[in-house]
Backbone as CSV, one residue per row, in Angstrom:
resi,resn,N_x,N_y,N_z,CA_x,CA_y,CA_z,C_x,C_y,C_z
1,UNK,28.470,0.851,10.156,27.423,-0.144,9.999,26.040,0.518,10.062
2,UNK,25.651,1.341,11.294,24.426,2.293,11.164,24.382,2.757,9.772
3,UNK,25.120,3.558,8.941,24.817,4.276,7.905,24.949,3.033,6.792
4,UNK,24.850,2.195,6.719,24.772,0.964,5.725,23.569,0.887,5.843
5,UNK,23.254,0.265,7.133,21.308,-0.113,7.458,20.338,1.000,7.661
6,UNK,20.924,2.649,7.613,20.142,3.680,7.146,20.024,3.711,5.388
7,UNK,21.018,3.304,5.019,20.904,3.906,3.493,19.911,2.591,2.961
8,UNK,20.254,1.753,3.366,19.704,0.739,2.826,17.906,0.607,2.990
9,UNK,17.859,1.218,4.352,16.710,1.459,4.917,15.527,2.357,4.346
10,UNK,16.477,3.554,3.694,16.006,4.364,3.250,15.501,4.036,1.488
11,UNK,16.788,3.092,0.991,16.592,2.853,-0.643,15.125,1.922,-0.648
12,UNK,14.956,0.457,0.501,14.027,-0.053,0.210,12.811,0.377,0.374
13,UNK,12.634,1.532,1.496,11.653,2.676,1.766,10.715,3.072,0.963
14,UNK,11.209,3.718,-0.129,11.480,4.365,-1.394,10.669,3.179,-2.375
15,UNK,11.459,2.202,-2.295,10.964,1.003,-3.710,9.818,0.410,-3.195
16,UNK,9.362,0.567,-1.684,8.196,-0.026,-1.241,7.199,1.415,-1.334
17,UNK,7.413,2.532,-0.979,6.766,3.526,-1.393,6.088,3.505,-2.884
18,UNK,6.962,2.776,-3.415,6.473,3.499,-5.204,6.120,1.601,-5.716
19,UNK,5.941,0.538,-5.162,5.206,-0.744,-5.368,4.103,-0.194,-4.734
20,UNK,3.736,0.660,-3.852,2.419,0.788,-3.339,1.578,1.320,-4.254
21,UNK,2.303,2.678,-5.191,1.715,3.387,-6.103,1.264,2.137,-7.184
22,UNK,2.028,1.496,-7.263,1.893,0.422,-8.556,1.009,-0.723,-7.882
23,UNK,0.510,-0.988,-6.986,-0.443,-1.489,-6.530,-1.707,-0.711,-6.984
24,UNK,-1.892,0.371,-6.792,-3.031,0.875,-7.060,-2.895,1.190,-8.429
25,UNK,-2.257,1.258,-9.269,-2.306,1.062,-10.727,-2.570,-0.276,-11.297
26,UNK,-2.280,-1.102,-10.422,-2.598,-2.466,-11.417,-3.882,-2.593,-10.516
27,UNK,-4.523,-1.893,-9.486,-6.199,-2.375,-9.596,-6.838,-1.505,-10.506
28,UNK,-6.535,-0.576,-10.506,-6.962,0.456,-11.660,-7.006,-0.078,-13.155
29,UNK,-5.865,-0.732,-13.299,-5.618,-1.684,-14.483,-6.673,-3.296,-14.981
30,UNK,-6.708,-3.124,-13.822,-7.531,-4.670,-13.678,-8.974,-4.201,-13.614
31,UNK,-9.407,-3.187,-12.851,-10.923,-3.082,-13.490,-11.102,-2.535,-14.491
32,UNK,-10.202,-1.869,-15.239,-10.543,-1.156,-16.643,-10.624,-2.712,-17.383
33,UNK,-9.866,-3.666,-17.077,-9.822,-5.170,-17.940,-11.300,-5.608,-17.494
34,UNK,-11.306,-5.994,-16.211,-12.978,-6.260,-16.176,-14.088,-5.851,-16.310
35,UNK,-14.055,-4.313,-16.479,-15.442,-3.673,-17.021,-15.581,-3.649,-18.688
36,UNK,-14.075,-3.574,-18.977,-14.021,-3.824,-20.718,-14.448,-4.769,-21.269
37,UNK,-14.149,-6.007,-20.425,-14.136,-7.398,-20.796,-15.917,-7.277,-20.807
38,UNK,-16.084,-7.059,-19.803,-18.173,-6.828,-19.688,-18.542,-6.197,-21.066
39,UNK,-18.260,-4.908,-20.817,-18.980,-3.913,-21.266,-18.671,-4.228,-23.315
40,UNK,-17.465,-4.231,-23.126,-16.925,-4.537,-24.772,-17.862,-5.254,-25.610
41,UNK,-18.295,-6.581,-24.958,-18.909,-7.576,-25.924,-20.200,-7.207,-26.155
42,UNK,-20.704,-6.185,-25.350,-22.190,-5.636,-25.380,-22.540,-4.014,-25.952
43,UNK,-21.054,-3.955,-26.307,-21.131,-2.800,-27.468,-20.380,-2.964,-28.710
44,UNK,-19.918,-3.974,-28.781,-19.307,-4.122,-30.051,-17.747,-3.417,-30.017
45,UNK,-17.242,-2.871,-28.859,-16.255,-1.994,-29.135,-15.060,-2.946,-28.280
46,UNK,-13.819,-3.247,-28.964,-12.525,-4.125,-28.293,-11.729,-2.782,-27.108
47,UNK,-12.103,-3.193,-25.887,-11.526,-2.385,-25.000,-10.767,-2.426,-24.242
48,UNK,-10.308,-3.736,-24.396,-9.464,-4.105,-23.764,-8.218,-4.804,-24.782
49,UNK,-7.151,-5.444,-24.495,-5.612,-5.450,-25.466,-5.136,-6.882,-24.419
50,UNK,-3.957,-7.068,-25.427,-3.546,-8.481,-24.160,-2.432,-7.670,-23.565
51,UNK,-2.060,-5.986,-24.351,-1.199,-5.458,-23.664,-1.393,-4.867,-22.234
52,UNK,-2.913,-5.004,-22.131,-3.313,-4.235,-20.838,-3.587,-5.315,-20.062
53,UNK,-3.719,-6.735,-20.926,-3.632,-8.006,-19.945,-2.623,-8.398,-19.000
54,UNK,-1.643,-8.419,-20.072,0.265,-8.019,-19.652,0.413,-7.127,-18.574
55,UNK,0.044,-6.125,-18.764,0.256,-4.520,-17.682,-0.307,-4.905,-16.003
56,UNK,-1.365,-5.733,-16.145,-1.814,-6.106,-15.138,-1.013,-6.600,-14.539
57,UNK,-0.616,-8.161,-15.099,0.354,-9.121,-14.292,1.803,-8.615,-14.153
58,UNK,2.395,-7.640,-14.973,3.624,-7.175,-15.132,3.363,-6.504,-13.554
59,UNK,2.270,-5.969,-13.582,2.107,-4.860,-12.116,2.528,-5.603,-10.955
60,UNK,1.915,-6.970,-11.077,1.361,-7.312,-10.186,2.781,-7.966,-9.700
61,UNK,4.142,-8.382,-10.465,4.762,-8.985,-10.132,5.681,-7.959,-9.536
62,UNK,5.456,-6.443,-9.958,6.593,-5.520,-9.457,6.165,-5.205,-7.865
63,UNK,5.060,-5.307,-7.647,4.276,-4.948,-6.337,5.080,-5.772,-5.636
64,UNK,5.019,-7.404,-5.818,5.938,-8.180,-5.290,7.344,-7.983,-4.699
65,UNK,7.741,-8.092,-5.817,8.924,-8.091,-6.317,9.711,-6.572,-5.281
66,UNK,9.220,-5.494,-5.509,9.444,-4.152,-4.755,8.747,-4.194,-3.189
67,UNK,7.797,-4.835,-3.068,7.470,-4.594,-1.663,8.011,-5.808,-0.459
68,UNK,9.048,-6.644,-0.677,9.382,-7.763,-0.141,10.419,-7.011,0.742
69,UNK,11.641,-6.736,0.031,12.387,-5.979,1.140,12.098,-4.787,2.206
70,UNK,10.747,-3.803,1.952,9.932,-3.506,3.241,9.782,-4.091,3.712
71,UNK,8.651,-5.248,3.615,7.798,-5.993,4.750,9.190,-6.944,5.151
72,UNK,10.178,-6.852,5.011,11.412,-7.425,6.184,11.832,-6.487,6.649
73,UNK,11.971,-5.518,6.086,12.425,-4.197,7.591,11.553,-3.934,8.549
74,UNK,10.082,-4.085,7.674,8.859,-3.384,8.472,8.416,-4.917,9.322
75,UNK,9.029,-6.251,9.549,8.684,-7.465,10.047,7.869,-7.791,10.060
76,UNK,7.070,-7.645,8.617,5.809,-7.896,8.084,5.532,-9.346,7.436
77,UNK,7.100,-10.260,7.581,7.317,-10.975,6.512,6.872,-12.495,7.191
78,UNK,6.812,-13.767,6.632,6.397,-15.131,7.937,7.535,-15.557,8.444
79,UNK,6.990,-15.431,9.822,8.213,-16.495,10.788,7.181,-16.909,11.287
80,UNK,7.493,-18.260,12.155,6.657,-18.706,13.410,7.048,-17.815,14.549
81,UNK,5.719,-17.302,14.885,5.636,-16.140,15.668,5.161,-17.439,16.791
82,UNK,4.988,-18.627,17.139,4.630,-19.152,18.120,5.826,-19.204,19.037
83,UNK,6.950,-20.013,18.688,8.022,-19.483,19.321,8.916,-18.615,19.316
84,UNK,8.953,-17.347,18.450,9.885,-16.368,18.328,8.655,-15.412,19.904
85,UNK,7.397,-15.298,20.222,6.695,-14.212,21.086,7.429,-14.798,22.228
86,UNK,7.631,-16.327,22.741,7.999,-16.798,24.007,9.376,-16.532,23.941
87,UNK,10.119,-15.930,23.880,11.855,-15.947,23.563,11.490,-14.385,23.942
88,UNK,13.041,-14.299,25.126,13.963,-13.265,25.152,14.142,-12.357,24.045
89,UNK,14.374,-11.218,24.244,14.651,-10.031,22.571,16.196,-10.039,22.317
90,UNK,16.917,-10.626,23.079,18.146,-10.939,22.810,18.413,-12.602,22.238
91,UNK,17.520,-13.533,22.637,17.376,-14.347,22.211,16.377,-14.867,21.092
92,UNK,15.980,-13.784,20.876,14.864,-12.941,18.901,16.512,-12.884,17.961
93,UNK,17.034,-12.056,18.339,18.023,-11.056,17.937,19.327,-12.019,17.424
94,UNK,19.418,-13.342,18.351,20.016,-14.178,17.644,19.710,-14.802,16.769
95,UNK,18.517,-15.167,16.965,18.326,-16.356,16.436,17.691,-15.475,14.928
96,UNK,17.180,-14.731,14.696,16.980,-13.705,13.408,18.138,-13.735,12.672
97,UNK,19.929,-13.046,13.474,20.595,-13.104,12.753,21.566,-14.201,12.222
98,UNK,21.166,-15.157,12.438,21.796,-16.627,12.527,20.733,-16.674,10.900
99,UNK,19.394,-16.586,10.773,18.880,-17.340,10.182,18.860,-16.193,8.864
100,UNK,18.827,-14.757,9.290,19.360,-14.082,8.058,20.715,-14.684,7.074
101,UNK,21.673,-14.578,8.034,22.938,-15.129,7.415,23.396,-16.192,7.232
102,UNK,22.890,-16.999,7.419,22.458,-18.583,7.139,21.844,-18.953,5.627
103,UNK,20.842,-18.598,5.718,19.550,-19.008,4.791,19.160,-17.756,4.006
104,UNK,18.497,-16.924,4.448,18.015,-15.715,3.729,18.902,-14.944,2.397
105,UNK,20.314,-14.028,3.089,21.200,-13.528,2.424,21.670,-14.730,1.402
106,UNK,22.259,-15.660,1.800,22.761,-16.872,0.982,21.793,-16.985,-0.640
107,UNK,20.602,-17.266,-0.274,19.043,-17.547,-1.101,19.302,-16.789,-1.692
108,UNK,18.832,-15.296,-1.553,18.454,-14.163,-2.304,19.998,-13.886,-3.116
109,UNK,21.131,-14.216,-2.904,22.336,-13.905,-3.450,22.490,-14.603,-4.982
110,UNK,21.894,-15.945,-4.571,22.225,-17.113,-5.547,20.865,-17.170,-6.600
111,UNK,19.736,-16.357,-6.338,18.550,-16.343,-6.884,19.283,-15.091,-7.592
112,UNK,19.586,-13.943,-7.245,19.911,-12.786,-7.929,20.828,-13.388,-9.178
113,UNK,21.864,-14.196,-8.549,22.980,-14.360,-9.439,22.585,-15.016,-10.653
114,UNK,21.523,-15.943,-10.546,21.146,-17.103,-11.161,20.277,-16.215,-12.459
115,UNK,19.728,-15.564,-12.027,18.867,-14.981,-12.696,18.957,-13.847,-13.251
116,UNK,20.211,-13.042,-13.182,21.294,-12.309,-13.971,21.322,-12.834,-15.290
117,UNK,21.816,-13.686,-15.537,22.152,-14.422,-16.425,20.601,-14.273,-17.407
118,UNK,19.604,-14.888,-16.908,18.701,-15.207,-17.812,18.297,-13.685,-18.425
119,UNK,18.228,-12.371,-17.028,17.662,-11.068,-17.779,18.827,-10.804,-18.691
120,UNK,19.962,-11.006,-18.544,21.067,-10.074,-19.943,20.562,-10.901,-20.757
121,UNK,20.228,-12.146,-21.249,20.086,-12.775,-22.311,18.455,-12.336,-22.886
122,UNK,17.567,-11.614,-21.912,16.480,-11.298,-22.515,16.182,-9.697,-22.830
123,UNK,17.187,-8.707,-22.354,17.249,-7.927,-22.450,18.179,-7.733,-23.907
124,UNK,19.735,-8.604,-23.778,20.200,-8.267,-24.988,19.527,-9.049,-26.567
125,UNK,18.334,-9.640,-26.537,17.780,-9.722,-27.290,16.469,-9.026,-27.658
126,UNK,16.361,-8.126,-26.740,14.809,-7.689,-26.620,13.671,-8.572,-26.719
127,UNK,13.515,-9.770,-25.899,12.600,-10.401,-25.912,11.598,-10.102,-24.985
128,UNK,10.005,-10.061,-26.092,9.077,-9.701,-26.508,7.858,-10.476,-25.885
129,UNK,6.625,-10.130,-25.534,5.166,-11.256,-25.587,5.444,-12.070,-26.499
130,UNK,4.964,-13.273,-26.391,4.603,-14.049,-27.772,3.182,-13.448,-27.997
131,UNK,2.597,-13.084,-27.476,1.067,-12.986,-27.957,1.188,-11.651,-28.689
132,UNK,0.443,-11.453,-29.896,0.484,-10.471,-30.476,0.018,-8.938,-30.067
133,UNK,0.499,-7.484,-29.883,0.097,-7.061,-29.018,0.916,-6.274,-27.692
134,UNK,1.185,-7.786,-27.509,1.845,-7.851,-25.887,3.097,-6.900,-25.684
135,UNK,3.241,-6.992,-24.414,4.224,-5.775,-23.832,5.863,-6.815,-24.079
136,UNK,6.881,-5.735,-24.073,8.279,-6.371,-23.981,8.291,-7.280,-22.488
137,UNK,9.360,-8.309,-22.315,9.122,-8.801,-21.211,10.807,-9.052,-20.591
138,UNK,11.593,-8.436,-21.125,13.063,-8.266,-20.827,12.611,-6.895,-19.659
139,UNK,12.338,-6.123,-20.031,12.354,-5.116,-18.551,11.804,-6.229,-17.352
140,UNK,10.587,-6.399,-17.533,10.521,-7.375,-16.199,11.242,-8.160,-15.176
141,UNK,12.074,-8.986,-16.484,13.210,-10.045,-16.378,14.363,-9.244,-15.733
142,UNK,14.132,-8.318,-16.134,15.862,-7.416,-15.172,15.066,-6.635,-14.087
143,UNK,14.169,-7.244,-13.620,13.610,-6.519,-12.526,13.805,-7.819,-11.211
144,UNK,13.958,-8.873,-11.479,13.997,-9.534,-10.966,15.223,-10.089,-9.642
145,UNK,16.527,-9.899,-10.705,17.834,-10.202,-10.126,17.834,-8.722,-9.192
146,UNK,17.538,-7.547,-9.629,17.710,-6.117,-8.364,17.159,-6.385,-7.761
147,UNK,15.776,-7.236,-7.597,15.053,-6.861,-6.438,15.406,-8.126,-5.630
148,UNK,15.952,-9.119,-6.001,16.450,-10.190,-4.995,17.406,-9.567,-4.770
149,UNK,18.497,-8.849,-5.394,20.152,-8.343,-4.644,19.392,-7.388,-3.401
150,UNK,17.989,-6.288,-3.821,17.604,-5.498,-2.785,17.266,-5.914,-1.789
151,UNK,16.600,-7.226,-1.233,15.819,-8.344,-0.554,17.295,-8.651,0.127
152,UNK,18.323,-9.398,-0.458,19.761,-9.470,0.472,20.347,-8.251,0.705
153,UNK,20.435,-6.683,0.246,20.739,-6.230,1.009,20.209,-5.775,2.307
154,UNK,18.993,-5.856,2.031,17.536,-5.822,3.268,18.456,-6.786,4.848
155,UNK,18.601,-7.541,4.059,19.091,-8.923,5.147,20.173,-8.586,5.576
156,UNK,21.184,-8.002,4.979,22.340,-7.861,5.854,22.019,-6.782,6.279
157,UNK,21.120,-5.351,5.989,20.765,-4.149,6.917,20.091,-4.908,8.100
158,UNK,19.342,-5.916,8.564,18.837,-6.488,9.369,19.264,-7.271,10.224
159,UNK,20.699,-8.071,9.473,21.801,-8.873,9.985,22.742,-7.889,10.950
160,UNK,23.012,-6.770,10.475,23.616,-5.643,10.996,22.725,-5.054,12.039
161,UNK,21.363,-4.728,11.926,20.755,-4.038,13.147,20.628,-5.150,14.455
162,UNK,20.468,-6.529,14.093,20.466,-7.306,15.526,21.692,-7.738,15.661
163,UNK,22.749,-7.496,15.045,24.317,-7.431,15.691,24.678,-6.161,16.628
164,UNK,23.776,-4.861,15.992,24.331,-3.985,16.916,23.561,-4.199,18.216
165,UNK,22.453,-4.962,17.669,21.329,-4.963,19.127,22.376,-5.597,20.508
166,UNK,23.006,-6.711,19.999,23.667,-7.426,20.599,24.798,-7.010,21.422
167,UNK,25.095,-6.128,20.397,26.630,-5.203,20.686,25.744,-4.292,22.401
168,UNK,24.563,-3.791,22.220,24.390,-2.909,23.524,24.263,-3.360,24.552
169,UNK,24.799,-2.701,25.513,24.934,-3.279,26.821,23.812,-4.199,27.164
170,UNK,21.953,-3.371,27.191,21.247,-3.832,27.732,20.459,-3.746,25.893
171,UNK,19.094,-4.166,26.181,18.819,-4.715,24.845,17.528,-3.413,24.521
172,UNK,17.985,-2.542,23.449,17.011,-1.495,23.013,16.438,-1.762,21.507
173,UNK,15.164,-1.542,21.146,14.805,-2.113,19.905,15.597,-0.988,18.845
174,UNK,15.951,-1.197,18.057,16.840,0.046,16.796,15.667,0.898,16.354
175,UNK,15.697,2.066,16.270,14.575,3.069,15.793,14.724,2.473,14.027
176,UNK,13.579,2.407,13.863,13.800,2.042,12.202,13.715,2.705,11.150
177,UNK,13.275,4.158,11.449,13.458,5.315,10.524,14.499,5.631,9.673
């Protein structure tokens, strides 16, 4: 079980490492759109594309999309912290993995599954922007169902670390490295 919620630990690591990079590419992206958008109409020169319009929001959804299963390892994510601070860490530890395997894993399983379906159908057609220009939008679409399956495996690496919490005699927080 440790080496499940290491590997797993380590893969979402990784995909939140490189949404960070793509964070700073889509601001990079976005002021080249807003200084173009300025500067363009006052020189006569088109500097901007709806493909770099696209690139923006495409960014912006992978940032998402890739940095969700960190900020649940890293417990960056919303709970009511009003009553989870007054509670026992053994009584955190339940009630986390009750509501992982309850609600969370369940969600993200049936969102992945659901939405399988729609990326093969946009991928095996190569569907495209409508706007002329525009970027393909089937890669996106199959970005979607991995990163919800990555988000539930997040949950059961998390479901698994406050089971083992449980499992120890006395109650030690799991090193999360």
């Amino acid at each position: 079980m440790r080496r499940f919620v290491h590997t797993v630990d380590r893969l979402n690591g990784a995909l939140g490492r490189a949404a960070a990079w793509l964070g700073f590419a889509m601001v990079l992206v976005g002021a080249w759109n807003a200084l173009a958008l300025y500067v363009g109409p006052r020189t006569g020169l088109r500097l901007t594309s709806n493909a770099l319009t696209e690139l923006q929001w495409y960014l912006f959804s992978l940032v998402f999309l890739g940095a969700a299963p960190l900020a649940l390892r890293e417990g960056a994510h919303v709970r009511v912290d009003v009553l989870h601070t007054r509670l026992h860490p053994r009584q955190r530890d339940w009630i986390e993995l009750a509501l992982l395997l309850v609600f969370l894993c369940p969600f993200t399983a049936v969102v992945a599954a659901n939405t399988a379906g729609v990326a093969w159908r946009s991928f095996v057609e190569r569907e495209g922007s409508p706007d002329p220009g525009g970027l393909l939008r089937w890669p996106l679409k199959c970005c979607v169902p991995v990163a919800f399956l990555l988000l539930c495996l997040q949950g059961l690496a998390e479901a698994a670390r406050r089971a083992l919490a449980l499992k120890a005699p006395t109650h030690a927080p799991e090193d999360r490295r």
